[in-house]
N, C-alpha and C positions, 0 to 999 in steps of 0.2 A: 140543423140543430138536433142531437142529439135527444130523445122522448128519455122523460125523466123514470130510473126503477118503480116496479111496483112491490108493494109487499111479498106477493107472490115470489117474482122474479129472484128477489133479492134474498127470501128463504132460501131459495132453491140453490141461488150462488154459495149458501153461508152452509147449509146441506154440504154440498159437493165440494167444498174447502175441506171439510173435518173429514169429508171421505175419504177423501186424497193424503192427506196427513195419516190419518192411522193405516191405508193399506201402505206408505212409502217405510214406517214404522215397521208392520209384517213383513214389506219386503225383506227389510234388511237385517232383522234378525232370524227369516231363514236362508240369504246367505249367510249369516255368520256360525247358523246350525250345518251348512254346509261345506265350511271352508275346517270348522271344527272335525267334523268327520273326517277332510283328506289328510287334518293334520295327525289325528289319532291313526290313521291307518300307514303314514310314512313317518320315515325314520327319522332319529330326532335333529340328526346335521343336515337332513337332503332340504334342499333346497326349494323341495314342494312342502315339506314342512314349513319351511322358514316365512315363503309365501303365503301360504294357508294360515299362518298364525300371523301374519300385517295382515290378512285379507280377514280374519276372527277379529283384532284390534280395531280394525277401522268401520268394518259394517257396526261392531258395539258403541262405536263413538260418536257414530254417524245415525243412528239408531236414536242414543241418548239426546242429540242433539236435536233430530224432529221431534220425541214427545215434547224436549221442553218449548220447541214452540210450538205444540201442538195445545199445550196447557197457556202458553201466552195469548194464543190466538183464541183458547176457549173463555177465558179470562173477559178479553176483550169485547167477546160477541154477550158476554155474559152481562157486562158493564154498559155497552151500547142498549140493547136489550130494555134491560131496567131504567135503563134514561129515557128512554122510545114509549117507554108503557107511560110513565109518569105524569 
């Protein structure tokens, strides 16, 4: 049988969830500072532009879409939290 968390433990998880969340956040918008760059420097039909601006699209999309659950999950630890102190 599995020993049940301790407070410790279970900051430490809820710690290293939000870590993880905002560096996959940095990740990916300096790819898209990166994908930006090959597009500004190739020409506007090549092909590496064409790539480099889906690879701009999608890191921003993909981006937006970790803060918002990075804000649901902050949300969450936030509501748990206050019910736990209570």
């Amino acid at each position: 049988m599995p020993k049940p968390l301790d407070a410790k433990e279970l900051f430490h998880l809820v710690d290293n969830a939000s870590g993880n969340f905002a560096w996959a956040v940095d990740a990916l918008y300096d790819a898209s500072a990166l994908f930006e760059a090959i597009r500004c420097a190739t020409s506007e039909h090549s092909l590496a532009h064409r790539l480099a601006s889906l690879g701009v699209r999608t890191s921003d999309d993909q981006a937006g879409s970790f803060e918002a659950l990075r804000d649901e999950y902050s949300a969450h630890v936030s509501r748990f939290v206050s019910e736990a102190v209570q």
